[in-house]
VMD Tcl script that builds the backbone (N, CA, C; Angstrom):
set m [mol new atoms 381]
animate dup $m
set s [atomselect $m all]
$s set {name element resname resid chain x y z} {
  {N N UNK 1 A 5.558 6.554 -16.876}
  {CA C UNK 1 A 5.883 6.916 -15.510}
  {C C UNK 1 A 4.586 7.023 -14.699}
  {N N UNK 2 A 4.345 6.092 -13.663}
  {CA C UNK 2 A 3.556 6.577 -12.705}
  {C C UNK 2 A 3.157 7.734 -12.125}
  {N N UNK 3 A 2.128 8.165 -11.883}
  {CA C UNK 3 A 1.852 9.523 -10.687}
  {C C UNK 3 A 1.162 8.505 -9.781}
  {N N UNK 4 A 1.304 8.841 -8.906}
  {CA C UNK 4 A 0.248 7.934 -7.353}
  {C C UNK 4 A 0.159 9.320 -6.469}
  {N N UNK 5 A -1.443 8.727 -6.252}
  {CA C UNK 5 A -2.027 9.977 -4.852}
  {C C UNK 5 A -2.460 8.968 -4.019}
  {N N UNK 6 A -2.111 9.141 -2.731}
  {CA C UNK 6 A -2.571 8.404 -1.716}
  {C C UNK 6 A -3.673 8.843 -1.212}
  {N N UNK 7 A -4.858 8.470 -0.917}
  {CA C UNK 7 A -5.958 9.582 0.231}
  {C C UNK 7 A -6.129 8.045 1.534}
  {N N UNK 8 A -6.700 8.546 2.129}
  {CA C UNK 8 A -7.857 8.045 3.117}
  {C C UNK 8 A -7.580 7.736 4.753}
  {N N UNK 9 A -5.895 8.470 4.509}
  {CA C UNK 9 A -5.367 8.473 6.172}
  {C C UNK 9 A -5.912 9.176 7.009}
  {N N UNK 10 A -5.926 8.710 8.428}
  {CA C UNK 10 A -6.482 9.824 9.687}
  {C C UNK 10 A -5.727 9.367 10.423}
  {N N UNK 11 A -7.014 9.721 11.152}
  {CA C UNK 11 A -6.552 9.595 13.268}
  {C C UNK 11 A -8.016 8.501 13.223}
  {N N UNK 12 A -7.626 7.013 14.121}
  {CA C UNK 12 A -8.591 6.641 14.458}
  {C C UNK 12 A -8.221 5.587 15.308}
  {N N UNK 13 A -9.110 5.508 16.212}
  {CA C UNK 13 A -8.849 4.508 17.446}
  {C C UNK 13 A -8.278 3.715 17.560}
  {N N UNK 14 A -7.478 2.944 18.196}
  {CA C UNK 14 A -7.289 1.413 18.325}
  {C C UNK 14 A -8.882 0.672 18.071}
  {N N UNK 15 A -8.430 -0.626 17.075}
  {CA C UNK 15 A -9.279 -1.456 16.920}
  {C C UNK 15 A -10.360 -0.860 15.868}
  {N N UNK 16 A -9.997 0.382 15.420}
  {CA C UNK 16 A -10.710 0.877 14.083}
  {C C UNK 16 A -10.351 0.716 12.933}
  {N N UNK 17 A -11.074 1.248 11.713}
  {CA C UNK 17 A -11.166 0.848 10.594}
  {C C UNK 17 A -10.575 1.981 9.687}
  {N N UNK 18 A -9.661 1.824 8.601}
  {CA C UNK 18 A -9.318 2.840 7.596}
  {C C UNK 18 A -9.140 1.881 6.273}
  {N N UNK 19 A -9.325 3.009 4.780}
  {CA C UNK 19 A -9.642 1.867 3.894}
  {C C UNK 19 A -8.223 3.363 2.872}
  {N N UNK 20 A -7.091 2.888 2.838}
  {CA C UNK 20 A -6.256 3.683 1.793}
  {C C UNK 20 A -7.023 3.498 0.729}
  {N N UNK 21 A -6.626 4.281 -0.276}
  {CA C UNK 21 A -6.638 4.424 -1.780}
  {C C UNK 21 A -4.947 4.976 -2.602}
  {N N UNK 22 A -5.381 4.284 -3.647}
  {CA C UNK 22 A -3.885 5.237 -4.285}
  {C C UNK 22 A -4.380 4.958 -6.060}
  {N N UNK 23 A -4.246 5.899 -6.620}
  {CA C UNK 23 A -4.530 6.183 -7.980}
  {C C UNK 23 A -3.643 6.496 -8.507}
  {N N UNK 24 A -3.576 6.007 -9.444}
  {CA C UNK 24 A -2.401 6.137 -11.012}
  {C C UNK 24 A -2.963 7.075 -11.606}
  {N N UNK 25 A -2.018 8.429 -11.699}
  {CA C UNK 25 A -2.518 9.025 -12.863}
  {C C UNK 25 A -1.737 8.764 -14.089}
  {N N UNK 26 A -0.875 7.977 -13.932}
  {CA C UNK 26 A -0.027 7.831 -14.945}
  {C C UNK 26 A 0.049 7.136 -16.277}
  {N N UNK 27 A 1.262 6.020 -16.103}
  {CA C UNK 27 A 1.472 5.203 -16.907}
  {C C UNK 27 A 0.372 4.043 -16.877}
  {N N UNK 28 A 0.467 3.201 -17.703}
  {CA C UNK 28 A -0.951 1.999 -18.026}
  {C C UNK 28 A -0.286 0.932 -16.239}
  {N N UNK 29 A -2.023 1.048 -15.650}
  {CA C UNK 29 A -1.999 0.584 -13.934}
  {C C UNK 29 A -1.955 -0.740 -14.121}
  {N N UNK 30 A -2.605 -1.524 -15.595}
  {CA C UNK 30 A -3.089 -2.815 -14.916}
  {C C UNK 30 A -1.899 -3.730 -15.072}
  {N N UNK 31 A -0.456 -3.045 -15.874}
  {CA C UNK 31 A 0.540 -4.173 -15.797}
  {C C UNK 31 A 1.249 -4.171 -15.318}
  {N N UNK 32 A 1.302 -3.555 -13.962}
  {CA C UNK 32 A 2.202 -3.477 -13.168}
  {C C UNK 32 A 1.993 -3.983 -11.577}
  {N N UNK 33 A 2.600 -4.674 -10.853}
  {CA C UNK 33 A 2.415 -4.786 -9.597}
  {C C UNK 33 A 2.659 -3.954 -8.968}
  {N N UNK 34 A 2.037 -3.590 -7.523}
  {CA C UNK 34 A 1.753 -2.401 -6.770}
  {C C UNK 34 A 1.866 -3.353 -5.476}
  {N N UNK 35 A 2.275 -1.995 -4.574}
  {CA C UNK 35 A 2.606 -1.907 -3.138}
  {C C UNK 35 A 2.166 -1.469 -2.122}
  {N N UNK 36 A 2.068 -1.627 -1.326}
  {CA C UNK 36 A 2.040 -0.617 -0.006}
  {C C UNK 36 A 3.126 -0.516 1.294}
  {N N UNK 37 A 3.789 0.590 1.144}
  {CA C UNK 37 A 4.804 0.464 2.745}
  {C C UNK 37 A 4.452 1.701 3.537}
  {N N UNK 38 A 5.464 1.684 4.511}
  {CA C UNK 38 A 5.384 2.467 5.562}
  {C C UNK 38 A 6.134 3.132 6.256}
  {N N UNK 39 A 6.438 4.025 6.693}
  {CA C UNK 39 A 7.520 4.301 7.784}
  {C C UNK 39 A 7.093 5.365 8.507}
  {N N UNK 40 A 7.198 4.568 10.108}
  {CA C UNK 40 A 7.260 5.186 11.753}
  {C C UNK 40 A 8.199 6.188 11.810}
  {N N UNK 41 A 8.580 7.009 12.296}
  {CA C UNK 41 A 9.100 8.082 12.424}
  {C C UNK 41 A 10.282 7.213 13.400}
  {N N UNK 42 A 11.626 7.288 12.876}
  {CA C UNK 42 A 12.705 7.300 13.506}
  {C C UNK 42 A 12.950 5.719 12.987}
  {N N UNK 43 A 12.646 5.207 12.060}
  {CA C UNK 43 A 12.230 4.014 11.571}
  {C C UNK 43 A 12.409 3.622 9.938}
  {N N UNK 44 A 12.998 2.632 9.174}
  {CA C UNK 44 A 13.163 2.496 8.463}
  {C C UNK 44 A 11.847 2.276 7.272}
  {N N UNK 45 A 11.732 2.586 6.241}
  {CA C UNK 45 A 10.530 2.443 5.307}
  {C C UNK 45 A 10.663 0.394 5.300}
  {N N UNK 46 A 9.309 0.379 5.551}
  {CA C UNK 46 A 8.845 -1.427 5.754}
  {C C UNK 46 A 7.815 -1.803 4.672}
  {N N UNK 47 A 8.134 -3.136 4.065}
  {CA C UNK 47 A 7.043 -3.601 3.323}
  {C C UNK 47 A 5.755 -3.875 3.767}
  {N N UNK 48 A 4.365 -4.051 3.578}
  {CA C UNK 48 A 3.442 -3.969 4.181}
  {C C UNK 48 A 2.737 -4.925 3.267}
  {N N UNK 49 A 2.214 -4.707 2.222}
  {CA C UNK 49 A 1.400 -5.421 1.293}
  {C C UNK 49 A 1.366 -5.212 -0.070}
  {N N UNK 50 A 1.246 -6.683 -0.968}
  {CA C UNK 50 A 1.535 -6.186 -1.980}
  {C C UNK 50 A 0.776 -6.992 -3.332}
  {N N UNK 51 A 0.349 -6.542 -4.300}
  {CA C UNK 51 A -0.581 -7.590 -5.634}
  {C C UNK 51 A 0.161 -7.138 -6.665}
  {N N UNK 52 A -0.187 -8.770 -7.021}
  {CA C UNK 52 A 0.328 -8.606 -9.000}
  {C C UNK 52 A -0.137 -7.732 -9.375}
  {N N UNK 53 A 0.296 -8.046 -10.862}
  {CA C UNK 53 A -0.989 -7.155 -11.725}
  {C C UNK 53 A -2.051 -7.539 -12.344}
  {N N UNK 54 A -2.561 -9.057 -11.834}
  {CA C UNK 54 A -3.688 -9.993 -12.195}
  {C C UNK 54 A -4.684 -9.396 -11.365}
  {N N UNK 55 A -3.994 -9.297 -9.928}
  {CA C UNK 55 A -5.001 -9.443 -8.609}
  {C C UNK 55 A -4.810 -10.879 -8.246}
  {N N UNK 56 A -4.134 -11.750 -8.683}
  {CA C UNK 56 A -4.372 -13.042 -8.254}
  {C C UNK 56 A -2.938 -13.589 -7.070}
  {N N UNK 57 A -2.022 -12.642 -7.002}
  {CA C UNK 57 A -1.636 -12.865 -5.871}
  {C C UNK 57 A -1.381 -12.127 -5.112}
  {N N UNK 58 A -1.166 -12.525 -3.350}
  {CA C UNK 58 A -0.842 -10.672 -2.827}
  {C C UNK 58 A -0.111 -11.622 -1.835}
  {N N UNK 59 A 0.622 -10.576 -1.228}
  {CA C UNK 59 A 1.544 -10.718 0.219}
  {C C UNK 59 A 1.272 -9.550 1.182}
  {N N UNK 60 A 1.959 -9.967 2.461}
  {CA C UNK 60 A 1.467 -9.290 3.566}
  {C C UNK 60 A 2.760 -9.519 4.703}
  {N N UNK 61 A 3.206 -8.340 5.266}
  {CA C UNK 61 A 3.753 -8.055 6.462}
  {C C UNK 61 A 3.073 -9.240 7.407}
  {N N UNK 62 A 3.861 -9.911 8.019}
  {CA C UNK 62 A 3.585 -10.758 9.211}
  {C C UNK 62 A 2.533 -9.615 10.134}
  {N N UNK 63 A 3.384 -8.971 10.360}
  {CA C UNK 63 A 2.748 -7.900 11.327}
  {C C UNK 63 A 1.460 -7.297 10.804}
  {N N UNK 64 A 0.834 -7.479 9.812}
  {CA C UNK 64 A -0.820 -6.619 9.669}
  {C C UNK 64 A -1.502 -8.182 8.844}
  {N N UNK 65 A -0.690 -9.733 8.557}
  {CA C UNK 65 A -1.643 -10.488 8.384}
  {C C UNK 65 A -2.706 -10.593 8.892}
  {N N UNK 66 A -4.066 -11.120 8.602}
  {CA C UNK 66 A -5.445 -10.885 8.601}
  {C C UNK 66 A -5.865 -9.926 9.403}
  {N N UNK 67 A -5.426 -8.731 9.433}
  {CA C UNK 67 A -5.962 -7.501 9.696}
  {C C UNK 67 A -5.861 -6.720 8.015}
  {N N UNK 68 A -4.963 -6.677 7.670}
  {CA C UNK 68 A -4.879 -5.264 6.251}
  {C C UNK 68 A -5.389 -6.275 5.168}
  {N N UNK 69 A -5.872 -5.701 4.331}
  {CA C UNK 69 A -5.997 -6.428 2.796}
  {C C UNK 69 A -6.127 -5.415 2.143}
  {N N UNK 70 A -5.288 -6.016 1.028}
  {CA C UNK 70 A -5.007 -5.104 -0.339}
  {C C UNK 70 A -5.219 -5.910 -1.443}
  {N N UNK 71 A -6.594 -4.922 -2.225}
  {CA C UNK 71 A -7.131 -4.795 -3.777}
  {C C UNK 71 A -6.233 -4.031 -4.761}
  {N N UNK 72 A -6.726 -4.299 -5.688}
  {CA C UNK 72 A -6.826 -3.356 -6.786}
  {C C UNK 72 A -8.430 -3.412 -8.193}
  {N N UNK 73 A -8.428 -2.119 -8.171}
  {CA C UNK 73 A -9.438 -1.884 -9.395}
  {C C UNK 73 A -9.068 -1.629 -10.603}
  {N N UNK 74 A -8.559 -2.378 -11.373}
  {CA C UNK 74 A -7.652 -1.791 -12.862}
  {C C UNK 74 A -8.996 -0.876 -13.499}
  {N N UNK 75 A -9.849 -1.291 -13.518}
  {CA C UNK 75 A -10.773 -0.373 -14.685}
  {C C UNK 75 A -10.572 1.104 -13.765}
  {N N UNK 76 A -10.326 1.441 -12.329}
  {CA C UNK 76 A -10.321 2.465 -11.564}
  {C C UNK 76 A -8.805 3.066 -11.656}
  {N N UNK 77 A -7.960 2.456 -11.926}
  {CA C UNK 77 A -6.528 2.769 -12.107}
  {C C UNK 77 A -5.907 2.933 -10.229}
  {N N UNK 78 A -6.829 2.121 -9.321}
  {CA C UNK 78 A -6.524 2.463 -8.022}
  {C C UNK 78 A -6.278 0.897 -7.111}
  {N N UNK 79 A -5.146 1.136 -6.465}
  {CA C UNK 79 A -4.952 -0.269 -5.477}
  {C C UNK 79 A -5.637 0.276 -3.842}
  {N N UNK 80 A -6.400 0.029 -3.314}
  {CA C UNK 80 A -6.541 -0.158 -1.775}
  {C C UNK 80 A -6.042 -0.703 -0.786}
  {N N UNK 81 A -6.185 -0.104 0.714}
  {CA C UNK 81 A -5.582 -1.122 1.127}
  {C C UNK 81 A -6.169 -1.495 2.446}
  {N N UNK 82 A -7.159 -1.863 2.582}
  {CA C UNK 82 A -8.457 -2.191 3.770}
  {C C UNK 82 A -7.656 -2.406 4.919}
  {N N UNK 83 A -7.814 -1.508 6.192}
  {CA C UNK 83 A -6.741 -2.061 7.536}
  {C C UNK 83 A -7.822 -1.906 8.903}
  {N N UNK 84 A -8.029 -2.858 9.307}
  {CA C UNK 84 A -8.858 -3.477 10.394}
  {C C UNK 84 A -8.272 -3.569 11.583}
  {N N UNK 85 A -9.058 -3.806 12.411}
  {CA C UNK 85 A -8.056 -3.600 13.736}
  {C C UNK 85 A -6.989 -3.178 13.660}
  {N N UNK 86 A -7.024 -1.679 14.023}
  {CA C UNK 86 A -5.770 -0.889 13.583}
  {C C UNK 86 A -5.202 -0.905 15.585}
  {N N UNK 87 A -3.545 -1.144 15.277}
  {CA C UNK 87 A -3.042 -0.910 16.397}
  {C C UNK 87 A -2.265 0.299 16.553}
  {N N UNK 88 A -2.194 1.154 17.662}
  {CA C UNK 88 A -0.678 2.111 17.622}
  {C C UNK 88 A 0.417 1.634 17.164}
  {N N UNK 89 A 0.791 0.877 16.700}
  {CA C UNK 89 A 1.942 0.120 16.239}
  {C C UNK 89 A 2.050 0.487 14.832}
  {N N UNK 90 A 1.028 0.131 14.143}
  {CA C UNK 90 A 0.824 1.020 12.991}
  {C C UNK 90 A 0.203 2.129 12.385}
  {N N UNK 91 A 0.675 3.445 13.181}
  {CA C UNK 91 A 0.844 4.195 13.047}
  {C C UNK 91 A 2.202 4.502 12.075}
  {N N UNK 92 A 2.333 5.193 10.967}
  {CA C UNK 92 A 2.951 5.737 10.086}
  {C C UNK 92 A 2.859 6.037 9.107}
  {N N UNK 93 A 3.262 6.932 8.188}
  {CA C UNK 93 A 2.926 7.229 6.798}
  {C C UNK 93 A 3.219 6.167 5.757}
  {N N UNK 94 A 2.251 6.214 5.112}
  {CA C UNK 94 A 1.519 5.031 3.940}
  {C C UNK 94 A 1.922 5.450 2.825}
  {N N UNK 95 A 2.873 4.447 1.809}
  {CA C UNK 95 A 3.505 5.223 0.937}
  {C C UNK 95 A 2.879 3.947 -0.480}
  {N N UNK 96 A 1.800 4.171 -1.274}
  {CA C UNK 96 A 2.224 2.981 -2.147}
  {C C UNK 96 A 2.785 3.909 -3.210}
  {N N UNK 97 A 3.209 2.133 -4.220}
  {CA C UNK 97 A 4.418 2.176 -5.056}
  {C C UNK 97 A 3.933 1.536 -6.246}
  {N N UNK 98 A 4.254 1.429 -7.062}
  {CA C UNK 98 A 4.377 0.921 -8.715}
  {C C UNK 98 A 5.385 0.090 -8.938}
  {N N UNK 99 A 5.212 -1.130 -9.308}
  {CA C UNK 99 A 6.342 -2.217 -9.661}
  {C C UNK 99 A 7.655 -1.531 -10.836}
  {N N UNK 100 A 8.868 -1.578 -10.744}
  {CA C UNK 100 A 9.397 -1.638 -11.922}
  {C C UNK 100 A 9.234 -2.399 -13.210}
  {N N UNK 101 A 9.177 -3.589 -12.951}
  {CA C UNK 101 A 8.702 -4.424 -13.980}
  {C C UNK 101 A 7.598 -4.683 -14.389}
  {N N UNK 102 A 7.414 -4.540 -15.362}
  {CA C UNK 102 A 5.876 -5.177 -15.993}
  {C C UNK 102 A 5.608 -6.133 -15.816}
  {N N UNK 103 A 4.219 -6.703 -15.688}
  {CA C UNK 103 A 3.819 -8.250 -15.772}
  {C C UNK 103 A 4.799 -8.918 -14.703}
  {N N UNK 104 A 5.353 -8.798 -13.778}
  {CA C UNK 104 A 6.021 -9.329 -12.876}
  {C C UNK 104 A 4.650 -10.371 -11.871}
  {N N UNK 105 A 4.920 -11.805 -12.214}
  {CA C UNK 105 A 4.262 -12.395 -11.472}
  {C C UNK 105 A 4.206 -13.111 -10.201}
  {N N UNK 106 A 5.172 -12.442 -9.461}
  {CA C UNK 106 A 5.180 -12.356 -8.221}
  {C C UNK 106 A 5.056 -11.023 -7.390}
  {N N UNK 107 A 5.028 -11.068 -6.070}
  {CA C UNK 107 A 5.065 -9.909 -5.635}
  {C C UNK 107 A 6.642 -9.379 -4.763}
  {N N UNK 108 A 7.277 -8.489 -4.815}
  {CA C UNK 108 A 8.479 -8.152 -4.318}
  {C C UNK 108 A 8.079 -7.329 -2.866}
  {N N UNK 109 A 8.839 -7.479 -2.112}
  {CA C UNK 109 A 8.974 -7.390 -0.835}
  {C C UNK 109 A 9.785 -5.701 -0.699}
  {N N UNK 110 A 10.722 -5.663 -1.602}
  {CA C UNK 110 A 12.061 -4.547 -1.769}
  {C C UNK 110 A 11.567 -3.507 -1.981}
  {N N UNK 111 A 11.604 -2.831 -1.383}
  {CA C UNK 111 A 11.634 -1.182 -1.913}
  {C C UNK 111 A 11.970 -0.921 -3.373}
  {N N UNK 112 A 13.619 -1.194 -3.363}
  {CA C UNK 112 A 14.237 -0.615 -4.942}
  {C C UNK 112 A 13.683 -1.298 -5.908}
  {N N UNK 113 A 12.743 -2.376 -5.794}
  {CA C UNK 113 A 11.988 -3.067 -7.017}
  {C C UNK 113 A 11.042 -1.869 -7.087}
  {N N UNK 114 A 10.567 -1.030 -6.464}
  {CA C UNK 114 A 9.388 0.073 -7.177}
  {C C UNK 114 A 9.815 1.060 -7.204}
  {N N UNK 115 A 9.643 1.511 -8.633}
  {CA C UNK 115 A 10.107 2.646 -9.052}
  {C C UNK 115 A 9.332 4.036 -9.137}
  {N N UNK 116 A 8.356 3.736 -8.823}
  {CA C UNK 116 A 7.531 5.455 -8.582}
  {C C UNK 116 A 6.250 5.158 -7.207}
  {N N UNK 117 A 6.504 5.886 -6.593}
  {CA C UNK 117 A 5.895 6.142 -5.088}
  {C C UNK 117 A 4.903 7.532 -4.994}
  {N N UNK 118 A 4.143 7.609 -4.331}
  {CA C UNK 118 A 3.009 8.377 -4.185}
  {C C UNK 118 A 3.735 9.237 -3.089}
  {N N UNK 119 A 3.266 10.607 -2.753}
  {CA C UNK 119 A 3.863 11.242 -1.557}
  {C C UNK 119 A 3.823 10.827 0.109}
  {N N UNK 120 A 2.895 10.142 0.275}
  {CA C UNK 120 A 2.255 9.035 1.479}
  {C C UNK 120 A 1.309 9.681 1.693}
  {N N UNK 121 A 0.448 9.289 2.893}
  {CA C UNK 121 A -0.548 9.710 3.746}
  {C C UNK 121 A -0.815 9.438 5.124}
  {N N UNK 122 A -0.633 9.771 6.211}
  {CA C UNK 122 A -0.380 9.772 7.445}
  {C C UNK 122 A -1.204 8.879 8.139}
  {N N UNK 123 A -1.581 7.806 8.913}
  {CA C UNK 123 A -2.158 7.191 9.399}
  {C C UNK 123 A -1.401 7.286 10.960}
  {N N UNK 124 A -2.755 7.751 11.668}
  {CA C UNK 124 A -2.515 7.710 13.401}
  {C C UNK 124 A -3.638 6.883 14.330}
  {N N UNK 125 A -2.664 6.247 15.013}
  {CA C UNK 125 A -3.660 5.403 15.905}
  {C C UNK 125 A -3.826 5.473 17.176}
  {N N UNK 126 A -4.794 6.117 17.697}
  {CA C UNK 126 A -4.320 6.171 19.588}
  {C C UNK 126 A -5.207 4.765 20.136}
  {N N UNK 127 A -4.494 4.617 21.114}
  {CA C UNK 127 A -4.300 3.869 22.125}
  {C C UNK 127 A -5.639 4.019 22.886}
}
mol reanalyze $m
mol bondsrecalc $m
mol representation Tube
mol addrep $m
């Protein structure tokens, strides 16, 4: 079973820089694919970004392509998730996730494909 801690949310400008983290204290990190979503307040939880468990493939929300990128460090047991030109738009709490499946070599888009989630971490963006 996964544990995930999210850190590295704030408050920061439009057009600024925030770099998530999320750590496994759990179950073994490197065979599982990992996530990142989100949800705006009054707003449904959204996929955002997401890597195997190689590192060799990832996906991305239309909406934060070449602005967000998401790593992972298996020897660190931690996925990142680098977000650049940050807009008020994305503003919301940052929730990553843990694949259900092992070795899954694609990346899933779905929520109910991840089965253990971190508590989130708040990301605010003013205008």
């Amino acid at each position: 079973q996964a544990q995930l801690e999210e850190s590295g949310g704030g408050l920061v400008q439009a057009g600024g820089s925030l770099r998530l983290s999320c750590v496994d204290f759990g179950r073994t990190f490197s065979t599982y694919a990992r996530g990142w979503f989100r949800q705006a307040p009054g707003k449904e939880r959204e996929f955002v970004a997401g890597i195997t468990w190689t590192g060799g493939v990832t996906s991305y929300a239309d909406s934060v392509k070449g602005r967000f990128t998401i790593s992972r460090d298996n020897a660190k047991n931690t996925v990142y998730l680098q977000m650049n030109n940050l807009k008020p738009e994305d503003t919301a709490v940052y929730y990553c996730a843990a694949d259900r499946l092992v070795l899954r070599s694609s990346v899933s888009t779905r929520g109910p494909d991840y089965g253990s989630w971190g508590q989130g971490t708040q990301v605010t963006v003013s205008s």
